[in-house]
PDB file of the backbone (N, CA, C, O) and the ligand in Angstrom, with CONECT records:
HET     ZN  A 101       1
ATOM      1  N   UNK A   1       0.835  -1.205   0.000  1.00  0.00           N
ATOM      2  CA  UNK A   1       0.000   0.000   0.000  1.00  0.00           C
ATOM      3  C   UNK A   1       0.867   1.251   0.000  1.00  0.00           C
ATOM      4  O   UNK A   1       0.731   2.076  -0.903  1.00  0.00           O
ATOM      5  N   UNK A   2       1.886   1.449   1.126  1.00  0.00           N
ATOM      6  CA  UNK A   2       2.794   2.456   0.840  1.00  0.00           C
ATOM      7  C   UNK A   2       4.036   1.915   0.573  1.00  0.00           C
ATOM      8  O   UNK A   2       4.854   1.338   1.289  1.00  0.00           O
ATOM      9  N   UNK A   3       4.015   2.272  -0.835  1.00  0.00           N
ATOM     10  CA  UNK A   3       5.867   1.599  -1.232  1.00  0.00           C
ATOM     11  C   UNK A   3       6.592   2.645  -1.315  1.00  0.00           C
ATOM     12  O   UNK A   3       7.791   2.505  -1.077  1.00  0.00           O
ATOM     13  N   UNK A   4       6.120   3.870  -1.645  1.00  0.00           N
ATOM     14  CA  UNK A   4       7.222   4.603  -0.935  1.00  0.00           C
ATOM     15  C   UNK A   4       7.833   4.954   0.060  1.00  0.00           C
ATOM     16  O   UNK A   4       8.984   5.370   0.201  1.00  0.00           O
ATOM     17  N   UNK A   5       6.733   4.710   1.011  1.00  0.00           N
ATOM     18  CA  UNK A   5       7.385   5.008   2.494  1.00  0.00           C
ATOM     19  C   UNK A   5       8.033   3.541   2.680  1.00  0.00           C
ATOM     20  O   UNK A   5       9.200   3.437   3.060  1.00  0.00           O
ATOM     21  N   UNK A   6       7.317   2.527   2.428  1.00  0.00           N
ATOM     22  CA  UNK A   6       8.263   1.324   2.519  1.00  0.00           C
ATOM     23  C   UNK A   6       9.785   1.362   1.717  1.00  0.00           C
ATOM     24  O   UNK A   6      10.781   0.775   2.139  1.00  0.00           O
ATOM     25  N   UNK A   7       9.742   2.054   0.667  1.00  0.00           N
ATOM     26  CA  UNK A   7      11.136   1.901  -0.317  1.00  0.00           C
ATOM     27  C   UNK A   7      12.148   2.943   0.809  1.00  0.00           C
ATOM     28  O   UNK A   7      13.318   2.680   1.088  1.00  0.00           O
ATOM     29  N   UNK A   8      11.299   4.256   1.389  1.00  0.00           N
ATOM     30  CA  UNK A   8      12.463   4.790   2.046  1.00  0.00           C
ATOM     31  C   UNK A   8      12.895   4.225   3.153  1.00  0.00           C
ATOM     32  O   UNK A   8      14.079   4.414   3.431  1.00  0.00           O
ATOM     33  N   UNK A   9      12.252   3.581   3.860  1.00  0.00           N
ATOM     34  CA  UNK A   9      12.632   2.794   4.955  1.00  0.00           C
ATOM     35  C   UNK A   9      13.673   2.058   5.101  1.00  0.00           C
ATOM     36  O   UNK A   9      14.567   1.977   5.943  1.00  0.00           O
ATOM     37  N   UNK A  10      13.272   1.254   3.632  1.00  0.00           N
ATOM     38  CA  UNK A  10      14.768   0.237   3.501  1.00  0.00           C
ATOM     39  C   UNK A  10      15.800   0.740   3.384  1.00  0.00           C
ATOM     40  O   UNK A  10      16.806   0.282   3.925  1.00  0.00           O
ATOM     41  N   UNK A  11      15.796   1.700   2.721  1.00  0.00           N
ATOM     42  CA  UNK A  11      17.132   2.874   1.963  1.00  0.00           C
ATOM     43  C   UNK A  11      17.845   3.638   2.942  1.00  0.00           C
ATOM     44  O   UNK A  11      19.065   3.802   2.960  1.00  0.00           O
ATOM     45  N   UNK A  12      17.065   4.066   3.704  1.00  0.00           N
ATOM     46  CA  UNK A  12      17.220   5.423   4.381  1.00  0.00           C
ATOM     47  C   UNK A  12      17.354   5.162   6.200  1.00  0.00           C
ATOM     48  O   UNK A  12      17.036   4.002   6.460  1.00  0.00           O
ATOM     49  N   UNK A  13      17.608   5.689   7.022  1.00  0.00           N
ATOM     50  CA  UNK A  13      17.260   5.768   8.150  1.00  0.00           C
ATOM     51  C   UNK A  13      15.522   6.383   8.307  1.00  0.00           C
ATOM     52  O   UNK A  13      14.906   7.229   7.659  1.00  0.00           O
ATOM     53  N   UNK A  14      15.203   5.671   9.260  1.00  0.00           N
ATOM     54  CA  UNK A  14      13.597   6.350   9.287  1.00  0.00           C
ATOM     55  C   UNK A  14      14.108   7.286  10.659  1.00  0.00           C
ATOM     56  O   UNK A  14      15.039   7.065  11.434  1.00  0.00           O
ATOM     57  N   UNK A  15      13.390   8.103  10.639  1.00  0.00           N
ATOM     58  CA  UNK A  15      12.800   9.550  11.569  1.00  0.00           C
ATOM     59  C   UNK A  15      14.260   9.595  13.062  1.00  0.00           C
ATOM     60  O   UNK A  15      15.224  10.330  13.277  1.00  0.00           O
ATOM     61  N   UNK A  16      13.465   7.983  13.983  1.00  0.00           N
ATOM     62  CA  UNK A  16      13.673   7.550  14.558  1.00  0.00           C
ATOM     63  C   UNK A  16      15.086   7.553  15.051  1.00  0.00           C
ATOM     64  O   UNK A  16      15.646   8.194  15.941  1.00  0.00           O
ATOM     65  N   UNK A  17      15.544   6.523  14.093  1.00  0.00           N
ATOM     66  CA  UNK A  17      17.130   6.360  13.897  1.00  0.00           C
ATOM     67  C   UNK A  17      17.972   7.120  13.688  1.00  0.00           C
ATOM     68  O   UNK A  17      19.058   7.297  14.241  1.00  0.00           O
ATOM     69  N   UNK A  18      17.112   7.985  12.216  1.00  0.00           N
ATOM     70  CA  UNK A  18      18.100   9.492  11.934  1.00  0.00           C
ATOM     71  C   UNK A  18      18.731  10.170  13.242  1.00  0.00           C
ATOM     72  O   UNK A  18      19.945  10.182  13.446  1.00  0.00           O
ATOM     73  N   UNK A  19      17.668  10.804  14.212  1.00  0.00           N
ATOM     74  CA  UNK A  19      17.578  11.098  14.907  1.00  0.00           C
ATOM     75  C   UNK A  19      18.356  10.697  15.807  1.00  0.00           C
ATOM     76  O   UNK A  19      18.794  11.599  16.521  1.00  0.00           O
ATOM     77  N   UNK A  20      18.899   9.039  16.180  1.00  0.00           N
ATOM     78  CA  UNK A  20      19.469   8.817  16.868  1.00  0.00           C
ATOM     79  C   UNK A  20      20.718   8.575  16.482  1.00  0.00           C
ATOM     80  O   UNK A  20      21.397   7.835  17.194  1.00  0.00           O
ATOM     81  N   UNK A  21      21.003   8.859  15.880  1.00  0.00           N
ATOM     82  CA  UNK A  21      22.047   8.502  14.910  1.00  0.00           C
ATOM     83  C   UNK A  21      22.612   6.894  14.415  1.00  0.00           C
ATOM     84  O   UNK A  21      23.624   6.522  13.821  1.00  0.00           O
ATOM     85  N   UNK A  22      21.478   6.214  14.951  1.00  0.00           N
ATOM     86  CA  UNK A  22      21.508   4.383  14.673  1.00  0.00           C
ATOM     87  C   UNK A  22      21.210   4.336  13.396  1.00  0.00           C
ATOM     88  O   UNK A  22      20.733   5.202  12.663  1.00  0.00           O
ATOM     89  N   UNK A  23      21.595   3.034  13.146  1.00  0.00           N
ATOM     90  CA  UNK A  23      21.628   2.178  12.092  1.00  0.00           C
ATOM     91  C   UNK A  23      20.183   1.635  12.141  1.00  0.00           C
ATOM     92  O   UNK A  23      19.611   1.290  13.175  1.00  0.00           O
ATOM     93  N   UNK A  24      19.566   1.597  10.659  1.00  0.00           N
ATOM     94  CA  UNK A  24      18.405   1.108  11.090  1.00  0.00           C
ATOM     95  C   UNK A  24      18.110  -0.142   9.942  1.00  0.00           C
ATOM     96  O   UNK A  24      18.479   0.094   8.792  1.00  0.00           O
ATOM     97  N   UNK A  25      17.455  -1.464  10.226  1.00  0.00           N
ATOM     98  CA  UNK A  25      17.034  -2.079   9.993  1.00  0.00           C
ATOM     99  C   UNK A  25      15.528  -2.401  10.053  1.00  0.00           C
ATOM    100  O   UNK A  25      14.742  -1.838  10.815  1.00  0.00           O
ATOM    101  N   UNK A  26      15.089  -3.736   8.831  1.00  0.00           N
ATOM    102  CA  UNK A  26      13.864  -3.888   8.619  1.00  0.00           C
ATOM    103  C   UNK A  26      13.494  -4.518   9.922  1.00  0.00           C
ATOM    104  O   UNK A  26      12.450  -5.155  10.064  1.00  0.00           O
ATOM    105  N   UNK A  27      14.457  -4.309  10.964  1.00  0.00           N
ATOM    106  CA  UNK A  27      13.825  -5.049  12.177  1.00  0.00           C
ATOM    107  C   UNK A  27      13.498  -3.973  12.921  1.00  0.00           C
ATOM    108  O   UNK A  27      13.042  -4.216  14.038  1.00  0.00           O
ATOM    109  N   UNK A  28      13.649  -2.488  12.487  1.00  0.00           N
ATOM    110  CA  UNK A  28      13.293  -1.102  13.240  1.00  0.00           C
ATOM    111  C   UNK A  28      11.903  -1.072  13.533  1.00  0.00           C
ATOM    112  O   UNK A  28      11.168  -1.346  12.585  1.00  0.00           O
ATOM    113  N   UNK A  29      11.294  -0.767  14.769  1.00  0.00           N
ATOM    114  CA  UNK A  29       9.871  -1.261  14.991  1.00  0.00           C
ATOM    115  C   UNK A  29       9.265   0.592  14.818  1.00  0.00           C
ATOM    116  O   UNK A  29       8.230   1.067  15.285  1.00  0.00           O
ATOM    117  N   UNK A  30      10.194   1.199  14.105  1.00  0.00           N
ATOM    118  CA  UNK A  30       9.545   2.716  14.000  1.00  0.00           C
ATOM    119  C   UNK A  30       9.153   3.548  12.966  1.00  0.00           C
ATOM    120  O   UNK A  30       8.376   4.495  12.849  1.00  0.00           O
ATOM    121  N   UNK A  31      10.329   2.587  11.850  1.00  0.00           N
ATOM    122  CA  UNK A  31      10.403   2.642  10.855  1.00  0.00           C
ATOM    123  C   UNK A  31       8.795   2.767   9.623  1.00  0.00           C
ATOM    124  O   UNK A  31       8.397   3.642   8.854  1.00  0.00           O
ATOM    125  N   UNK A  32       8.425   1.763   9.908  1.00  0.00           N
ATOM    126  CA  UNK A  32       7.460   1.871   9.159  1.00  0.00           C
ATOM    127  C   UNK A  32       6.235   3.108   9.671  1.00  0.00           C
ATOM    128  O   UNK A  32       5.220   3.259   8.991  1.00  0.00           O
ATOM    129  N   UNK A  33       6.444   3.814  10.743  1.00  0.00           N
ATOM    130  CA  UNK A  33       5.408   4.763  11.273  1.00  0.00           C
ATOM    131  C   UNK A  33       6.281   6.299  11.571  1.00  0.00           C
ATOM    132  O   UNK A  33       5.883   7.373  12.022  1.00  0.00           O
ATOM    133  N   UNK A  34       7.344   5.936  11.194  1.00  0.00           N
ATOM    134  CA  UNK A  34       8.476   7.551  11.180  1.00  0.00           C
ATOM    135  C   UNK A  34       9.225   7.630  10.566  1.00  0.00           C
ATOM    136  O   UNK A  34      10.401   7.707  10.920  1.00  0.00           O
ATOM    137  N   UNK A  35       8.649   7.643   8.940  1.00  0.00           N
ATOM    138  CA  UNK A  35       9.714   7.263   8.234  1.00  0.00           C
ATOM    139  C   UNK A  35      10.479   8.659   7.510  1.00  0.00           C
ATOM    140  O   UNK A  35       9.949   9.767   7.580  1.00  0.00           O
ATOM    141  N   UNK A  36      11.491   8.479   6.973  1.00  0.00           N
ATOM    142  CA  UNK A  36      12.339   9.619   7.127  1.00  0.00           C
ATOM    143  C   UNK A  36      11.805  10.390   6.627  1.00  0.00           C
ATOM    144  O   UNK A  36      12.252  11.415   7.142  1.00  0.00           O
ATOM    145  N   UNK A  37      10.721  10.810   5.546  1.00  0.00           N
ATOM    146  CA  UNK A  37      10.021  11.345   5.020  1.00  0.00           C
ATOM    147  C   UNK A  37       9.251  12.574   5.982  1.00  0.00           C
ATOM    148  O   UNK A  37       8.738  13.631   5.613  1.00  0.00           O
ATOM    149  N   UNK A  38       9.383  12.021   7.279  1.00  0.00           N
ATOM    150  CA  UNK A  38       8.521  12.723   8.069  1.00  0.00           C
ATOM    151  C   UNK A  38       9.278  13.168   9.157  1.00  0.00           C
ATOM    152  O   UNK A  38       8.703  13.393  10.222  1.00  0.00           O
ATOM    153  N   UNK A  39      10.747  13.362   9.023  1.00  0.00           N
ATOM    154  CA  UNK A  39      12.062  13.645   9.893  1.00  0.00           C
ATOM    155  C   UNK A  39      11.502  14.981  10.591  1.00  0.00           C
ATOM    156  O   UNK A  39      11.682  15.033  11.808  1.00  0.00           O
ATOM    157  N   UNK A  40      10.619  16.448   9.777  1.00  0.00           N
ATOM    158  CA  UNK A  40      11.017  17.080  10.389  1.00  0.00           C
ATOM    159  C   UNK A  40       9.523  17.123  11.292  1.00  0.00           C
ATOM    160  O   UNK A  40       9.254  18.121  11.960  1.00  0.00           O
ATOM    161  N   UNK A  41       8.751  16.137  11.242  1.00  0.00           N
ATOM    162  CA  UNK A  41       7.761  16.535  12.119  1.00  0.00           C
ATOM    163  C   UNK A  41       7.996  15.526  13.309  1.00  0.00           C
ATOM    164  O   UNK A  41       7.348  15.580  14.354  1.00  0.00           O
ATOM    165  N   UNK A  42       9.150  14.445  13.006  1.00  0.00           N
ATOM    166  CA  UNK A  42       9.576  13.811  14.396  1.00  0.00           C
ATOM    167  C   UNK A  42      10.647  14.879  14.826  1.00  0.00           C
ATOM    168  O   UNK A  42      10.878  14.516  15.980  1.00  0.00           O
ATOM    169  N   UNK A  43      11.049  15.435  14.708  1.00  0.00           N
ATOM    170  CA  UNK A  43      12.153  16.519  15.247  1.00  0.00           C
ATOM    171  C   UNK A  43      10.848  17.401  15.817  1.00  0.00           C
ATOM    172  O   UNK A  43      10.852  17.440  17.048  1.00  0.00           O
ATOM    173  N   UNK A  44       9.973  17.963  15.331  1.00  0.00           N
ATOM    174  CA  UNK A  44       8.975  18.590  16.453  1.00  0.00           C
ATOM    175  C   UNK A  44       8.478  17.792  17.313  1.00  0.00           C
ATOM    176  O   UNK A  44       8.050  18.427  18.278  1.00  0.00           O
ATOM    177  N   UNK A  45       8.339  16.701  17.405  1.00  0.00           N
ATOM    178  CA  UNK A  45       7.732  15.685  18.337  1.00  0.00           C
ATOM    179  C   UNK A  45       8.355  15.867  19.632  1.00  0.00           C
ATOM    180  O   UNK A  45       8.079  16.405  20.705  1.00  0.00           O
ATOM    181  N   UNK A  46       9.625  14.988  18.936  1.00  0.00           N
ATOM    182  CA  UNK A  46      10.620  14.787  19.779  1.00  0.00           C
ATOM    183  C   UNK A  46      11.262  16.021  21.466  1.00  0.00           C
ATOM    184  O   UNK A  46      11.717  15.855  22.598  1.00  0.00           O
ATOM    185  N   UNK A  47      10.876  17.138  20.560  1.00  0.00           N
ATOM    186  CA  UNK A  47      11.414  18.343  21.635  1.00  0.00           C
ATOM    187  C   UNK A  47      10.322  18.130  22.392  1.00  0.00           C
ATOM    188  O   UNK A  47      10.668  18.085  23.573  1.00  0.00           O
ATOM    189  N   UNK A  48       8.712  17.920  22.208  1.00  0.00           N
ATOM    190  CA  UNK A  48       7.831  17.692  22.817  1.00  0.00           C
ATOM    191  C   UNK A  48       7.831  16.944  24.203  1.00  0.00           C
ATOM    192  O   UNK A  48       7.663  17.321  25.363  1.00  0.00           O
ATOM    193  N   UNK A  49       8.175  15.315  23.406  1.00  0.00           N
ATOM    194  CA  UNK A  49       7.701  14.142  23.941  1.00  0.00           C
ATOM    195  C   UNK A  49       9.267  13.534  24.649  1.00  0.00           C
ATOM    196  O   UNK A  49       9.613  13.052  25.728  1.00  0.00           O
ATOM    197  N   UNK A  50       9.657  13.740  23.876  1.00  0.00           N
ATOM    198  CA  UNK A  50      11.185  13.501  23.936  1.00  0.00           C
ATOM    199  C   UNK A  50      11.599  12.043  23.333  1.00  0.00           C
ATOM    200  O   UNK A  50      10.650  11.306  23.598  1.00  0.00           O
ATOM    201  N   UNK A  51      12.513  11.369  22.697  1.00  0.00           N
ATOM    202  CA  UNK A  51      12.451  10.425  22.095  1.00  0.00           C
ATOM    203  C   UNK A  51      12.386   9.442  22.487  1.00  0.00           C
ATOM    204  O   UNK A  51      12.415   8.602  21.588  1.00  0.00           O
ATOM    205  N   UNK A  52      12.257   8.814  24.011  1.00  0.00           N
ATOM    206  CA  UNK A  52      12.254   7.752  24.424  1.00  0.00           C
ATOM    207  C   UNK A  52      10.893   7.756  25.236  1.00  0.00           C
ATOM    208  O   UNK A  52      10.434   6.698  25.667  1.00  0.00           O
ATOM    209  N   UNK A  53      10.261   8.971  25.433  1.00  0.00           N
ATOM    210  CA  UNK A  53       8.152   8.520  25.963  1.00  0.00           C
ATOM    211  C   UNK A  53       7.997   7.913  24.686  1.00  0.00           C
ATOM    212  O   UNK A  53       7.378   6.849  24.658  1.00  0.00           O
ATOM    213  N   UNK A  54       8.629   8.583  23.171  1.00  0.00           N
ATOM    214  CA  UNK A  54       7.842   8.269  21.490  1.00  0.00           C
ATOM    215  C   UNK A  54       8.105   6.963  21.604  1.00  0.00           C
ATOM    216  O   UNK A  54       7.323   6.132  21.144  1.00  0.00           O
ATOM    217  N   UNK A  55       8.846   6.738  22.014  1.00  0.00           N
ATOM    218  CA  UNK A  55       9.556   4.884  21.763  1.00  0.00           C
ATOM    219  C   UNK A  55       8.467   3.932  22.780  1.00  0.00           C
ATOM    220  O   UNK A  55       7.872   2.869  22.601  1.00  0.00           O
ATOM    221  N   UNK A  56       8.553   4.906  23.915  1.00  0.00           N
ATOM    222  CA  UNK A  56       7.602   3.832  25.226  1.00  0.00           C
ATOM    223  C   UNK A  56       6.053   4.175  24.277  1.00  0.00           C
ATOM    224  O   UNK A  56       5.614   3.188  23.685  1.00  0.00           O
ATOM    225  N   UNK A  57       5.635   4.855  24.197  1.00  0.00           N
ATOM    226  CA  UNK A  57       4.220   4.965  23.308  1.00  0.00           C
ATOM    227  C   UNK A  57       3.710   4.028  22.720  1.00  0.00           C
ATOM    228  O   UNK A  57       2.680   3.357  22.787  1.00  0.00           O
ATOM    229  N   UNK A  58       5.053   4.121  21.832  1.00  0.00           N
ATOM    230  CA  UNK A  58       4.955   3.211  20.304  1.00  0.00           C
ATOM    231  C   UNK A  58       4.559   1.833  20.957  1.00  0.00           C
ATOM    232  O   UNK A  58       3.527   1.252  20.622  1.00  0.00           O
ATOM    233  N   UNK A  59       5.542   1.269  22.033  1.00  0.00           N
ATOM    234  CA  UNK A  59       5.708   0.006  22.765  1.00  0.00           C
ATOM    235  C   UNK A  59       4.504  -0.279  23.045  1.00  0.00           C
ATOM    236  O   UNK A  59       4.077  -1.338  22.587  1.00  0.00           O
ATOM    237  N   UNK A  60       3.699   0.470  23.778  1.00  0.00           N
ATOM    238  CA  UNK A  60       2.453   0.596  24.833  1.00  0.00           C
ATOM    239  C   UNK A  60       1.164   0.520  23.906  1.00  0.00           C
ATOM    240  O   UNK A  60       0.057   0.184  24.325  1.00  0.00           O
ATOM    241  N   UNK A  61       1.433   0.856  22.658  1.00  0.00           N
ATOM    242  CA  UNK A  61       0.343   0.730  21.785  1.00  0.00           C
ATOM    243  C   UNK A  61      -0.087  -0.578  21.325  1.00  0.00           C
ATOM    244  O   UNK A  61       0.782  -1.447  21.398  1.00  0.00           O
ATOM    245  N   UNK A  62      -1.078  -0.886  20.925  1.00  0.00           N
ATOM    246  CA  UNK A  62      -1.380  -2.703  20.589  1.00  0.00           C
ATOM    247  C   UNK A  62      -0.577  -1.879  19.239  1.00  0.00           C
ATOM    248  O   UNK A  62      -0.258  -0.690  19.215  1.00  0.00           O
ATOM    249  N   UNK A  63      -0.322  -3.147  17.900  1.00  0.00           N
ATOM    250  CA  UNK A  63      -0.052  -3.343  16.903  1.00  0.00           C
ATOM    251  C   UNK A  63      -0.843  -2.721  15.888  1.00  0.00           C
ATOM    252  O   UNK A  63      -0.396  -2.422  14.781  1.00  0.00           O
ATOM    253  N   UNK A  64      -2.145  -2.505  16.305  1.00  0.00           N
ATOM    254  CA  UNK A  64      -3.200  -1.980  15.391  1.00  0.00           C
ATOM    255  C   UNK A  64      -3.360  -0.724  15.555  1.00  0.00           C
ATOM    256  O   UNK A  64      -3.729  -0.046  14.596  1.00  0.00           O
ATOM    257  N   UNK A  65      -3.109  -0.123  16.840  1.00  0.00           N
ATOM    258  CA  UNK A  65      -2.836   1.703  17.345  1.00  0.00           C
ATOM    259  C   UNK A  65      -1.909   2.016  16.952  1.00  0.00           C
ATOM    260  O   UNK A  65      -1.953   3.241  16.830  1.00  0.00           O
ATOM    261  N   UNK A  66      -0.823   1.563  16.584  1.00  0.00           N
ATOM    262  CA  UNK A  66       0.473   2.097  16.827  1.00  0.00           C
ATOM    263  C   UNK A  66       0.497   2.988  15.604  1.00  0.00           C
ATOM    264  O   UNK A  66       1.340   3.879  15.700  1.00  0.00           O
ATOM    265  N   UNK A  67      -0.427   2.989  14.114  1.00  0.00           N
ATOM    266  CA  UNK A  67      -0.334   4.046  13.303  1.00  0.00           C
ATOM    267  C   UNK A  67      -1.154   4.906  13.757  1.00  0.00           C
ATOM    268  O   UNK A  67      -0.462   5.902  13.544  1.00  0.00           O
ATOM    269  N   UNK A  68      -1.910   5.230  14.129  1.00  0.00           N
ATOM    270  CA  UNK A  68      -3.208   5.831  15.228  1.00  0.00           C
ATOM    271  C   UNK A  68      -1.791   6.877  15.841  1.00  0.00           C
ATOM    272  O   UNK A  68      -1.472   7.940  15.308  1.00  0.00           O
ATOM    273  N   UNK A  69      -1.094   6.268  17.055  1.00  0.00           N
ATOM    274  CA  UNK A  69      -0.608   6.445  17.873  1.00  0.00           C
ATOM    275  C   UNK A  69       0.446   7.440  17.064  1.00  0.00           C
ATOM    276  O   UNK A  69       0.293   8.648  17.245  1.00  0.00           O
ATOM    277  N   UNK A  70       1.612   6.951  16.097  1.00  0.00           N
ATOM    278  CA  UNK A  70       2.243   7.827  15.322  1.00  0.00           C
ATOM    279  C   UNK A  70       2.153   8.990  14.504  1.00  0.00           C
ATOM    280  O   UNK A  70       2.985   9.771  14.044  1.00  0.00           O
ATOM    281  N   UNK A  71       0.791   8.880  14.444  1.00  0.00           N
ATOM    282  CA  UNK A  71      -0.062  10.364  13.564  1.00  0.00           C
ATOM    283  C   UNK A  71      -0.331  11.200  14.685  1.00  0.00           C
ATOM    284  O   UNK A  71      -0.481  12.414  14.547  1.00  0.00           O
ATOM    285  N   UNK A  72      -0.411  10.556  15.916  1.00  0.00           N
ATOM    286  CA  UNK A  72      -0.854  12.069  17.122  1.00  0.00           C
ATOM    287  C   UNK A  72       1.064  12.178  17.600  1.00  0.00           C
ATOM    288  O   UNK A  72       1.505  13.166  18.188  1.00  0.00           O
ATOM    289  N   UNK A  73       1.557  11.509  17.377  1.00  0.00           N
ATOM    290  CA  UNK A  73       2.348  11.701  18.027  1.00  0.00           C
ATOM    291  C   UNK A  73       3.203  12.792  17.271  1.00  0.00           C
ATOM    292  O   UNK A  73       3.871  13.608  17.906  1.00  0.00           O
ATOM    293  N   UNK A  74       3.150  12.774  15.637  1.00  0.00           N
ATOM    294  CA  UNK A  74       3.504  13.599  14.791  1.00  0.00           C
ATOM    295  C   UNK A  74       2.860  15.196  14.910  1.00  0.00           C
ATOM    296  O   UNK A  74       3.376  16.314  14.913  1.00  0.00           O
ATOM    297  N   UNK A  75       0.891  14.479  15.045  1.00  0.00           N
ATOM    298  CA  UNK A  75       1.079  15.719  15.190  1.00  0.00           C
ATOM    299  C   UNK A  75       0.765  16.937  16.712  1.00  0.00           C
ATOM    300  O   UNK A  75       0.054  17.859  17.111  1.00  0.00           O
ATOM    301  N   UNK A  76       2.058  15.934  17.105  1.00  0.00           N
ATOM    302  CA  UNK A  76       1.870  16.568  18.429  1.00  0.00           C
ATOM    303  C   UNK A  76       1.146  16.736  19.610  1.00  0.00           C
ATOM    304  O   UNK A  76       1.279  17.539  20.533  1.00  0.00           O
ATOM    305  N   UNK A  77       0.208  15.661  19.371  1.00  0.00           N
ATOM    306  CA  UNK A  77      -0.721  15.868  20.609  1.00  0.00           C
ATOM    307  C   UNK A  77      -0.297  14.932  21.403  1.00  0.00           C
ATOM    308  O   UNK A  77       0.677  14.209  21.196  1.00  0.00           O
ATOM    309  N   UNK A  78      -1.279  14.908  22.682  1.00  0.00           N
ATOM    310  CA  UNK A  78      -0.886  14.020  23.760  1.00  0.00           C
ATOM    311  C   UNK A  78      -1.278  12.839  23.399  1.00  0.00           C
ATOM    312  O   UNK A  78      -1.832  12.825  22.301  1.00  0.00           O
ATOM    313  N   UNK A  79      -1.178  11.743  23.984  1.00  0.00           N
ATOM    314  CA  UNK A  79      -1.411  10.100  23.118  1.00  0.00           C
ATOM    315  C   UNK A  79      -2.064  10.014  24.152  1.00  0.00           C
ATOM    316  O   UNK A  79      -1.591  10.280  25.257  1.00  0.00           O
ATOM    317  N   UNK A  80      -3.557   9.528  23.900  1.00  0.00           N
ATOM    318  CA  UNK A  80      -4.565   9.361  25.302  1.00  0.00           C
ATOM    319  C   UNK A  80      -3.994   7.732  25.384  1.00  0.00           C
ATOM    320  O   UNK A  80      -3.683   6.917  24.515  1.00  0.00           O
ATOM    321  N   UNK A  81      -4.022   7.695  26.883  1.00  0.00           N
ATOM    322  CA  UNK A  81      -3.472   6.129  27.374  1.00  0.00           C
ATOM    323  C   UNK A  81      -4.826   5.956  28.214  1.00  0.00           C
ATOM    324  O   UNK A  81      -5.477   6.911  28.636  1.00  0.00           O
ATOM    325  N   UNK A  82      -5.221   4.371  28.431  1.00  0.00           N
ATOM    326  CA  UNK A  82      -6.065   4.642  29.289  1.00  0.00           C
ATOM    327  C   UNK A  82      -5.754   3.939  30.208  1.00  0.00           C
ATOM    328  O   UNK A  82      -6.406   3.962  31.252  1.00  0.00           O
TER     329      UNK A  82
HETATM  330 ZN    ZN A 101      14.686   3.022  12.344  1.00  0.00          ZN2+
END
């Protein structure tokens, strides 16, 4: 469905990694929901949330939220937990 964001993923560091300056692989669990394409709205996140609540989020989300979860988290809002 998205092969471009999938093609940059493979290619590229996603959001995530950039950011951290890691190496990223198809085993990156962020990749497919921060992908570099969207670097500079995880760089606004990030000053927000800071990069390791984005990481616990991501974690805390079932499998089926976690794109849910990456679109508020992009755009900045709070991630309702319940
Ligand atoms: Zn990554």
């Amino acid at each position: 469905m998205e092969n471009r964001d999938q093609v940059a993923a493979q290619n590229h560091a996603c959001a995530s990694c950039k950011h951290q300056r890691r190496k990223c692989d198809e085993t990156c669990e962020m990749a497919p929901y921060f992908p570099a394409s969207r670097y500079s709205e995880f760089q606004n996140a990030q000053k927000i949330f800071g990069v390791s609540n984005i990481q616990k989020i991501m974690a805390m989300a079932a499998p089926d939220q976690r794109q849910a979860a990456a679109e508020s988290i992009l755009a900045e809002r709070e991630c309702k937990e319940k």
